[in-house]
C-alpha positions in Angstrom: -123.2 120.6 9.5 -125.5 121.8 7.1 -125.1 122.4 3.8 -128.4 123.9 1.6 -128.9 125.3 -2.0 -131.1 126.2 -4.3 -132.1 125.8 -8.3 -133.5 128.3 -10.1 -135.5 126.7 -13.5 -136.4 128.2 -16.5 -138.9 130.7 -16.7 -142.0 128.1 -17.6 -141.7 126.2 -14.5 -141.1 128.6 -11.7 -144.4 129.5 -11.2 -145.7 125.7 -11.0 -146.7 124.4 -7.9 -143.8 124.6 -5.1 -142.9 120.6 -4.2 -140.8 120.5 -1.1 -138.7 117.3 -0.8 -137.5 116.5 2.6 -135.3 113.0 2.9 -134.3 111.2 6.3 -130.4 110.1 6.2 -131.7 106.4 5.5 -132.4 107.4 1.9 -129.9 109.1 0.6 -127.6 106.7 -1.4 -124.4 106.1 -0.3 -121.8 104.1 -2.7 -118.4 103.3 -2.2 -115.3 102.7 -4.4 -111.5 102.5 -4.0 -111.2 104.7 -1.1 -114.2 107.3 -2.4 -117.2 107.4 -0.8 -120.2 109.4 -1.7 -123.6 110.6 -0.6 -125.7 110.8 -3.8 -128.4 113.9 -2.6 -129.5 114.2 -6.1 -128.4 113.1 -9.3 -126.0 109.7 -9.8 -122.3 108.7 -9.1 -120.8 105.2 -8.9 -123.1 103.3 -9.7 -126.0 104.6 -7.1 -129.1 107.3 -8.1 -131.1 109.9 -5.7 -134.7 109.8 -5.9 -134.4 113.5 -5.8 -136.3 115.1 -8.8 -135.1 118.2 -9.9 -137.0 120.7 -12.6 -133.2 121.7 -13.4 -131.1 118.9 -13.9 -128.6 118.7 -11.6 -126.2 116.7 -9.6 -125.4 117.1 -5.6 -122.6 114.9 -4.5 -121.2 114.8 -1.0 -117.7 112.6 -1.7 -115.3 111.9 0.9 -111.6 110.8 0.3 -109.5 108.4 2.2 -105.6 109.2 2.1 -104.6 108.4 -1.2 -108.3 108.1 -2.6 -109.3 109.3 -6.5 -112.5 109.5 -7.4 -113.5 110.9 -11.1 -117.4 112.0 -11.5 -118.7 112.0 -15.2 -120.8 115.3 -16.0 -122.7 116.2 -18.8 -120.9 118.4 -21.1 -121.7 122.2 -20.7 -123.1 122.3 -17.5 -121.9 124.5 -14.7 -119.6 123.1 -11.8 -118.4 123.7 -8.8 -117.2 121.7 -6.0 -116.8 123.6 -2.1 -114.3 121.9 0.2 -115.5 121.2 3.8 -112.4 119.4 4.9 -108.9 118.7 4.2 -107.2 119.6 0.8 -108.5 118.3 -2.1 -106.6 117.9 -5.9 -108.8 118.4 -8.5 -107.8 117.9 -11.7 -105.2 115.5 -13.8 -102.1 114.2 -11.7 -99.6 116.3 -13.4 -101.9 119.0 -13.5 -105.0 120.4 -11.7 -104.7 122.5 -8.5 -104.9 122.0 -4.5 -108.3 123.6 -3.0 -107.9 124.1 0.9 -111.1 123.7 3.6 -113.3 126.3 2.8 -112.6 127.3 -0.5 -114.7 126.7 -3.4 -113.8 125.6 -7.2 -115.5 126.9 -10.5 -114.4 124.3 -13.6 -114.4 125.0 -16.6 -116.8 123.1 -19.4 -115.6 119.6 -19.5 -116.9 115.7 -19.4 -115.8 115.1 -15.8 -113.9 116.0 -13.2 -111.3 114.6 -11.1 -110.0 114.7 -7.4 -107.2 113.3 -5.5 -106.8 113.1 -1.6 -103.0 113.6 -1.5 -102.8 114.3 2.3 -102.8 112.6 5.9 -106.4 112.6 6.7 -109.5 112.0 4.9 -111.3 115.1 3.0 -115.2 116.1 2.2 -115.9 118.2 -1.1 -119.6 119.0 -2.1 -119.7 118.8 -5.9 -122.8 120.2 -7.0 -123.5 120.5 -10.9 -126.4 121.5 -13.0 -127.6 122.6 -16.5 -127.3 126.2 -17.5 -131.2 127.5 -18.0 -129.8 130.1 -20.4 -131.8 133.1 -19.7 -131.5 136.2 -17.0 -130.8 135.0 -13.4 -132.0 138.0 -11.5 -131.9 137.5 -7.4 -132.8 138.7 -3.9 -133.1 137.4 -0.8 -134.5 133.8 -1.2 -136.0 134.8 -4.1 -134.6 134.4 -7.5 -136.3 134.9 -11.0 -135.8 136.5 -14.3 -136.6 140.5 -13.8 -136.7 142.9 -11.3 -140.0 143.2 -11.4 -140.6 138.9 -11.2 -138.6 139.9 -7.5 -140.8 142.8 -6.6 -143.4 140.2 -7.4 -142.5 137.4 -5.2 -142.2 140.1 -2.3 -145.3 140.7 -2.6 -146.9 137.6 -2.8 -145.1 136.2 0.1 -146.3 139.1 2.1 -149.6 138.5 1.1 -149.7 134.9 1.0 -150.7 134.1 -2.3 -149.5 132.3 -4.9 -148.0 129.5 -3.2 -147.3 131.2 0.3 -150.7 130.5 1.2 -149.5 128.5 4.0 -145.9 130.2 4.4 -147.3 131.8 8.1 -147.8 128.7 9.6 -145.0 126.9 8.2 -142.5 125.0 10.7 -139.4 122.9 9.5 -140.5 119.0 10.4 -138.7 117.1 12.8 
């Protein structure tokens, strides 16, 4: 399975020059603990840190859970949060509190310091937690392209058409193997 996203960054670094970071399996960090493992694609957990460098800071965690499993994941406060569920049912929150996200659902949390998740069930259970720091201006998108205004989007259209300003090579371009 595959599982992509996308940052947008503040306005001052989106029209720097596009980096494109492509990493084999062998080096992604993978930590476990107590039942919890995770594949650190960017940002830290347990212990372990991706070499991914982000112009937004920003966690991507793939965790799985053994039956029974916690795991708790430290966040800076007031950035955004969300964890998707690939497998399983996952408990998020405190014990006596919280809620139960099913396969396929996602979870928006609220501002907070961490957040927590439980593997109550039979089998073992993959969330993707992905976190990142609010830029704090307009988010304005289309397509693959998100900026700041309308007329930022009309922009990028246009340059990609074209193949200028940093689509010089986006004709040619093939996904490596």
């Amino acid at each position: 399975m595959v599982f992509s996203y996308g940052l947008t960054c503040q306005s001052l670094k989106k029209m720097v020059e596009p980096a494109y970071q492509d990493r084999d399996k062998k080096d992604i960090p993978v930590v476990s603990k107590n039942g919890a493992t995770v594949k650190v694609i960017a940002g830290e957990s347990l212990g372990a840190k991706s070499e991914v460098v982000t112009r937004t800071p920003a966690y991507y965690l793939d965790v799985h859970l053994e039956k029974g499993a916690k795991f708790n994941q430290p966040l800076p406060k007031g950035w955004n949060t969300f964890a998707y569920v690939l497998s399983g049912a996952v408990h998020f929150g405190p014990d006596t509190e919280g809620q139960v996200v099913p396969k396929y659902s996602t979870v928006v949390f609220n501002d907070g310091d961490c957040v927590d998740a439980k593997n109550n069930g039979d089998d073992i259970t993959q969330f993707v937690l992905i976190a990142g720091k609010p830029i704090g201006e307009p988010v304005v998108r289309r397509g693959p392209f998100v900026m700041n205004t309308s007329e930022e989007i009309q922009q990028a259209f246009k340059d990609f058409r074209s193949g200028q300003n940093g689509f010089e090579k986006a004709n040619d371009w093939r996904l490596r193997k």
